[in-house]
N, C-alpha and C positions, 0 to 999 in steps of 0.2 A: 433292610429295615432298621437294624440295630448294631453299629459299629462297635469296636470296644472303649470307646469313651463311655457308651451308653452301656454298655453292660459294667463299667468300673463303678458307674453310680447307681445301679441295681443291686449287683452282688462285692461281697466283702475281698473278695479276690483280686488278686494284685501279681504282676508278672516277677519271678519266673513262674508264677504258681495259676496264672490266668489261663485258664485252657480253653479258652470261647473265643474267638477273633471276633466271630457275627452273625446278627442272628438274621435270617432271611426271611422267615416266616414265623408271625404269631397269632394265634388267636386264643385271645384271654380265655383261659379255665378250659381248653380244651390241648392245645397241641401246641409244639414247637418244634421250628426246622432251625440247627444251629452249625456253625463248622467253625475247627482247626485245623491249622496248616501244620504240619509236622516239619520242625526245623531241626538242624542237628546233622550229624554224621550216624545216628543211629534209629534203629524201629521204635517205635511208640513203647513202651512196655503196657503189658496187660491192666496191672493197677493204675496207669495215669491214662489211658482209657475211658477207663470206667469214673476216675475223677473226671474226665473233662467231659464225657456225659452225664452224669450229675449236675458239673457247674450250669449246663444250659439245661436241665432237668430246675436248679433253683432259679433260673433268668422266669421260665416257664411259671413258676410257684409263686415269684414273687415280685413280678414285673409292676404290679398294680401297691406294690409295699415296701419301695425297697430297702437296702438292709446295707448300705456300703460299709460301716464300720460294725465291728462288731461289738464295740465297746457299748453302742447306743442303740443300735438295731438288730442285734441277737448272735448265735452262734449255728450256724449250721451245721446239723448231725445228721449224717446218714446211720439210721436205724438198723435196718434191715434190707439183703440184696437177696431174691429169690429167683432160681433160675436163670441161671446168666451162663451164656457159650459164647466161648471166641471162635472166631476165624482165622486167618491168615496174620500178619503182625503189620501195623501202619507203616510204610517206611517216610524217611526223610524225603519231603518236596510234596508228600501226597495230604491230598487235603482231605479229612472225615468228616461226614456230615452225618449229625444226631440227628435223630429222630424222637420226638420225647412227646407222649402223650399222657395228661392227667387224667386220672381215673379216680380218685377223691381228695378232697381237699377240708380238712375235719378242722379249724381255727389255724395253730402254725401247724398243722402236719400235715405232709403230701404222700399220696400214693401213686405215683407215676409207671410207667413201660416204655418201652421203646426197643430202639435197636439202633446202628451206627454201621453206615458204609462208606466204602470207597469207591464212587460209579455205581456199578449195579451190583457191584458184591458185598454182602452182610458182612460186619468185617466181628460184629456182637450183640447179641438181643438180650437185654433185660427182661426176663420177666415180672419182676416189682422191684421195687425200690420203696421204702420207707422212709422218709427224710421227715426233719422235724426243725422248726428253730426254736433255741433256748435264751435266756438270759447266762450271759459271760456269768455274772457272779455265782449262779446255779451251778457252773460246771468246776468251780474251783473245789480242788481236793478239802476233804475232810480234814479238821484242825487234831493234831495228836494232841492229847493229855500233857498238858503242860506248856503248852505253844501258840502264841497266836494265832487267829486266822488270819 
């Protein structure tokens, strides 16, 4: 359904940092099926995981909005992660496929779930996820006493 040309112009995510190859299944404000192919000499680590379920967690959020630059269309902040178990470690050559289902959507902020396997094995289940988009200038640090912002 959505190659990564088509996810580059959804989300603000850019390789090496792209963790969606494709999305196979969407249906707007309810669910997404997404996968990455695991490249490398080494296992997935746990943290980029959980980022490359997010990034098709925001394809999910914000397919109907998208956001390719940040400078112009917002910044994406994962809030809050609740209940989240790994399984086994992604290795190189294996492809995981997200599972990512919205559960509210409140103006920019999402509350999604899901989980992410390998075949038939759960490889991590989210139980929420909080994501949010901001405006870039919003997220710049506070000016010290005597300093530009």
């Amino acid at each position: 359904m959505l190659d990564g040309d088509d996810i580059r112009r959804l989300i603000p995510h850019r390789p090496p940092m792209l963790l969606v190859d494709r999305v196979s299944e969407l249906v707007p404000r309810r669910r997404l099926v997404g996968s990455y192919t695991v490249t490398g000499t080494r296992p997935l680590p746990a943290v980029l995981l959980l980022e490359s379920w997010g990034q098709a967690a925001l394809v999910l959020i914000r397919h109907d909005r998208p956001m390719p630059d940040v400078l112009t269309g917002g910044v994406p902040v994962a809030g809050a992660f609740e209940e989240i178990s790994f399984g086994r470690p992604v290795r190189p050559g294996e492809t995981v496929e997200h599972r990512v289902e919205l559960i509210r959507l409140i103006a920019d902020t999402g509350f999604v779930r899901g989980e992410s396997v390998v075949g038939s094995e759960v490889v991590m289940r989210v139980g929420r996820l909080v994501g949010a988009v901001r405006p870039a200038a919003a997220l710049r640090p506070a000016a010290r006493p005597g300093q530009p912002r």
